[in-house]
C-alpha positions in Angstrom: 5.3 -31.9 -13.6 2.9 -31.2 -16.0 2.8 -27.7 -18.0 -0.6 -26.3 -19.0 -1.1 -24.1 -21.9 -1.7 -20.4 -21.1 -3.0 -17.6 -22.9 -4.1 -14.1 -22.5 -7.3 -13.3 -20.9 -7.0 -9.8 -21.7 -5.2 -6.6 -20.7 -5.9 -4.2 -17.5 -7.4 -1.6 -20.0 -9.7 -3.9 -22.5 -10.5 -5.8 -19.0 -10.7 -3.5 -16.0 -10.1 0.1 -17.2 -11.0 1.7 -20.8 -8.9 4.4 -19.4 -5.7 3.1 -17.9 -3.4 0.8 -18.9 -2.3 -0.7 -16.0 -2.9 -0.9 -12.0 -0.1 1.3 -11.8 -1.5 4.1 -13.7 -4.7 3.8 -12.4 -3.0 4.3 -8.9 -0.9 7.6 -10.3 -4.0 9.1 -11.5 -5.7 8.4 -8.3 -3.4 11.1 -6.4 -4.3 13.8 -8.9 -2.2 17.0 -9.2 -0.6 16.1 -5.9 2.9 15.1 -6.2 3.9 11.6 -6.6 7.4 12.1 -4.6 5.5 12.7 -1.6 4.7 9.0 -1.2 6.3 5.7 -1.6 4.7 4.7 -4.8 7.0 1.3 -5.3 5.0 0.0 -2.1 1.7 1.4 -2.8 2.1 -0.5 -6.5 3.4 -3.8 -4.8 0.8 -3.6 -2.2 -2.0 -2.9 -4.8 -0.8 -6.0 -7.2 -0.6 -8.3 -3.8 -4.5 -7.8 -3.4 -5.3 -8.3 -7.2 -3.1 -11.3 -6.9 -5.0 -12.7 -4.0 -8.3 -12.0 -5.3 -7.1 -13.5 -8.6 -8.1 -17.5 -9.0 -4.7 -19.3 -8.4 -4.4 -20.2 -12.3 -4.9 -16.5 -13.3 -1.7 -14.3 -13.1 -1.5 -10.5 -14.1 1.9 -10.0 -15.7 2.8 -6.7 -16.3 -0.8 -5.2 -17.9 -2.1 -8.8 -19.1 -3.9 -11.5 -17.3 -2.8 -14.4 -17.8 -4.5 -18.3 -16.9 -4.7 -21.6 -18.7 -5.8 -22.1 -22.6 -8.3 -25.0 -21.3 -9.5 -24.3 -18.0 -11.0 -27.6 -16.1 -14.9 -28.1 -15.2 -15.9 -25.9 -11.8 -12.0 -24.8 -11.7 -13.5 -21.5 -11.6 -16.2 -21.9 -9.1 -17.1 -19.5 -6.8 -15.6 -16.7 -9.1 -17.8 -14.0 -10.8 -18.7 -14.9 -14.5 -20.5 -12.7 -17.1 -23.2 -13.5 -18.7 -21.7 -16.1 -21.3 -20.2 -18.0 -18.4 -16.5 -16.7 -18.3 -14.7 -15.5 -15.7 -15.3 -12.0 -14.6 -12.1 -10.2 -13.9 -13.1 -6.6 -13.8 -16.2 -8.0 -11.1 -13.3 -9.8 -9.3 -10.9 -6.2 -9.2 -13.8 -4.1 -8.2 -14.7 -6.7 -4.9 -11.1 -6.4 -3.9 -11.3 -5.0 -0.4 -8.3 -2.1 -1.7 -8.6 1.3 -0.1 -5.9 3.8 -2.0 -6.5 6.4 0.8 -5.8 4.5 3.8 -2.5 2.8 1.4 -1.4 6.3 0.4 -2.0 7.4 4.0 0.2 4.8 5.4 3.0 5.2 3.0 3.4 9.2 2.6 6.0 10.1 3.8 6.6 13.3 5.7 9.9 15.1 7.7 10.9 15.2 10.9 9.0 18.8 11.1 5.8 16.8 9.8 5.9 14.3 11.8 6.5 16.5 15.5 4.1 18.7 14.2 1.1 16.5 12.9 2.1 12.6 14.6 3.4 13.7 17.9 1.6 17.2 18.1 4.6 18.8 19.9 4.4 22.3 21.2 7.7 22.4 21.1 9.5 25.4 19.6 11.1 23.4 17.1 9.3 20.3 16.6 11.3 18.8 14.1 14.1 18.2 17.0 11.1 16.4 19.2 10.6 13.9 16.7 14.4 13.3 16.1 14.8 12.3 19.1 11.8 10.2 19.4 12.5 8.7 16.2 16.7 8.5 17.3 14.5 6.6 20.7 12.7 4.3 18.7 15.7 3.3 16.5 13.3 3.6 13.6 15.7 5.0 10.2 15.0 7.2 7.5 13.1 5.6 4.4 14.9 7.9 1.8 16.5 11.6 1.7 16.0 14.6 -0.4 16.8 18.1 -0.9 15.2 20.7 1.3 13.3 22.8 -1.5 14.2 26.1 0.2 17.8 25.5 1.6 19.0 22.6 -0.4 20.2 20.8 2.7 19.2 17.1 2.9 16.3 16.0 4.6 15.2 12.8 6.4 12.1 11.1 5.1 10.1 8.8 6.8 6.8 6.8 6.3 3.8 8.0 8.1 2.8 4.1 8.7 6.3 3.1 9.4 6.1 5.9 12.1 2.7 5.2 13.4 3.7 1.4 13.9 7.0 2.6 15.7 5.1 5.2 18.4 2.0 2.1 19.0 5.0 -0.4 20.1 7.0 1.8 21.9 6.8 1.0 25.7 4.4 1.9 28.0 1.7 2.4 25.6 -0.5 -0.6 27.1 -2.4 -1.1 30.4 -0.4 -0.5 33.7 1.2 -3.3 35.5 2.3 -1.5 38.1 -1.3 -0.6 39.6 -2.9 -3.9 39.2 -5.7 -4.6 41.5 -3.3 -7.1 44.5 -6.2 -8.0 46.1 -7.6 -10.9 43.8 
């Protein structure tokens, strides 16, 4: 195996953003004064470094807040990449064409309570619609992603992920064409 020499081809915040210092942060201060607890921000940070990673040339590595790639890159091994005007790789070209929505990540991984999710996913009209979506979640054998403290009463609380939840109620049974009234004349 051969080893190739690497070096730094700068950080997220020389490279990408004056302002942040890494994807992370740049993700944190995408939500604003909302608060962070209300989503699974692990995932959305994992899933946002999986499409930089992808878009990334398969030399080029961002480890923690630097990129990283080889001292002596090879003729054309960056073909088909964005360069800047003195011929070098483009990273911050390369981030921005990542195909990366934050609101339709965040969307999928908020997570909401069993009162959230009978009200707003399952649009009960029940008189308590947190007991709806127990059950249909209790149905679907789909588990809480994490608890917490009720902020009024203190008592704990089952959280789940809106995507995780979406998924869940598009599989479940019966959700596809009919069998039973297929035309039996053909």
């Amino acid at each position: 195996m051969t080893y190739r020499t690497t070096t730094s081809y700068g950080t997220w915040c020389n490279t990408i953003n004056n302002y942040e210092t890494s994807p992370e942060t740049d993700l944190n201060n995408y939500l604003g004064s909302e608060d962070a607890d209300n989503y699974d921000m692990d995932s959305i940070h994992l899933a946002y470094r999986q499409a930089i990673d992808a878009a990334l040339p398969s030399d080029i590595s961002l480890c923690g807040d630097e990129f990283i790639g080889p001292a002596y890159p090879e003729p054309g091994e960056f073909d088909g990449y964005p360069q800047d005007e003195d011929g070098a790789l483009d990273l911050k070209a390369i981030i921005e064409g990542i195909d990366f929505d934050p609101a339709d990540i965040f969307e999928r991984y908020e997570l909401y309570t069993l009162d959230a999710i009978g009200r707003w996913l399952l649009e009960s009209k029940a008189k308590d619609p947190a007991k709806a979506a127990a059950a249909a979640m209790s149905r679907l054998g789909l588990k809480p992603f994490k608890y917490r403290p009720h902020p009024d009463s203190g008592r704990v609380q089952a959280l789940y992920r809106v995507g995780d939840v979406k998924d869940a109620l598009a599989a479940r049974p019966g959700r596809g064409a009919r069998t039973d009234k297929q035309d039996q004349s053909a």
